[in-house]
ZAMAR-461137 format. One record per residue (C-alpha): residue in three letters; x, y, z. Coordinates in steps of 0.05 Angstrom, whole numbers, plus 5000, padded with zeros to 4 digits. Layout:
BEGIN
 code   c1   c2   c3
  ALA    X    Y    Z
...
This chain:
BEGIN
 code   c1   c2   c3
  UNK 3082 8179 3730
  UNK 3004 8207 3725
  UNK 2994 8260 3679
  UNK 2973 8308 3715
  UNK 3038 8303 3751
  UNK 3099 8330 3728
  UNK 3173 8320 3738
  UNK 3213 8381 3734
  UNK 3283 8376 3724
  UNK 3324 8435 3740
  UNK 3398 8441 3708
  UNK 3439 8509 3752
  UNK 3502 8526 3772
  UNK 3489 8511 3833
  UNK 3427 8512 3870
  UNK 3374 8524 3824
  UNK 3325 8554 3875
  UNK 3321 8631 3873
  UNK 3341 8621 3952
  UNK 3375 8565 3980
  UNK 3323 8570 4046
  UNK 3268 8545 3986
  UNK 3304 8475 3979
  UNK 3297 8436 4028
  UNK 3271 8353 4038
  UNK 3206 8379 4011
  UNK 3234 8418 3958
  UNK 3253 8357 3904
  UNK 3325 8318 3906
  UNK 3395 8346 3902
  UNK 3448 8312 3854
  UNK 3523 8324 3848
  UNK 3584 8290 3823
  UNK 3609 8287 3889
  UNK 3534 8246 3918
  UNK 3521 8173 3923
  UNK 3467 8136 3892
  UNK 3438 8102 3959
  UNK 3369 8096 3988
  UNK 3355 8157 4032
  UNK 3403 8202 4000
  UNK 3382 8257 3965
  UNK 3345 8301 4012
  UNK 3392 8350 4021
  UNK 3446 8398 3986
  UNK 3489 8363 4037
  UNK 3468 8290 4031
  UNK 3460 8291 3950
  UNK 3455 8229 3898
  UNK 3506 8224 3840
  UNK 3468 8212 3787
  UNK 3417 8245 3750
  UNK 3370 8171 3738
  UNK 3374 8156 3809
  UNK 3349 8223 3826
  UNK 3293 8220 3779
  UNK 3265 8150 3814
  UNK 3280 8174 3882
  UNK 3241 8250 3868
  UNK 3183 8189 3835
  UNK 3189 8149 3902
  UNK 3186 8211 3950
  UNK 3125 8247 3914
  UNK 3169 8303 3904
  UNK 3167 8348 3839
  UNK 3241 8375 3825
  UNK 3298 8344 3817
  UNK 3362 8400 3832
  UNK 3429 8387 3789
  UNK 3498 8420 3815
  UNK 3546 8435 3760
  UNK 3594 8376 3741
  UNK 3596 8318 3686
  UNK 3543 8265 3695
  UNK 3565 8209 3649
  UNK 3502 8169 3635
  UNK 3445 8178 3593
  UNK 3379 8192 3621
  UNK 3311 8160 3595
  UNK 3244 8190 3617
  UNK 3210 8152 3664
């Protein structure tokens, strides 16, 4: 990651977005318990990964800033990339 680039992770219940019409694909990448940690997912609240480190590369591989987490137990430890 540049520095002048930064990665925000966003922790919510829920949608962390003051709106849920400001996330979007260009918005950053959606992560729930409930996802799947496949290549292309992500994009959406309805299409979302399940873990938090596979969220962070794919936000990294999309150019995208945020990364949004929903509300459950994520059992893995994350390292900054």
């Amino acid at each position: 990651m540049s520095a002048n680039r930064s990665l925000v992770l966003a922790l919510a219940a829920g949608l962390c977005c003051a709106s849920a019409a400001l996330a979007g694909p260009t918005c950053g990448i959606f992560v729930s318990p409930q996802g799947d940690d496949v290549i292309g997912a992500g994009l959406t609240t309805d299409d979302p990964v399940a873990t938090i480190g596979f969220a962070l590369t794919r936000a990294l591989d999309e150019g995208l800033d945020c990364v949004f987490v929903q509300r459950g137990v994520y059992a893995e430890i994350v390292k900054p990339i």
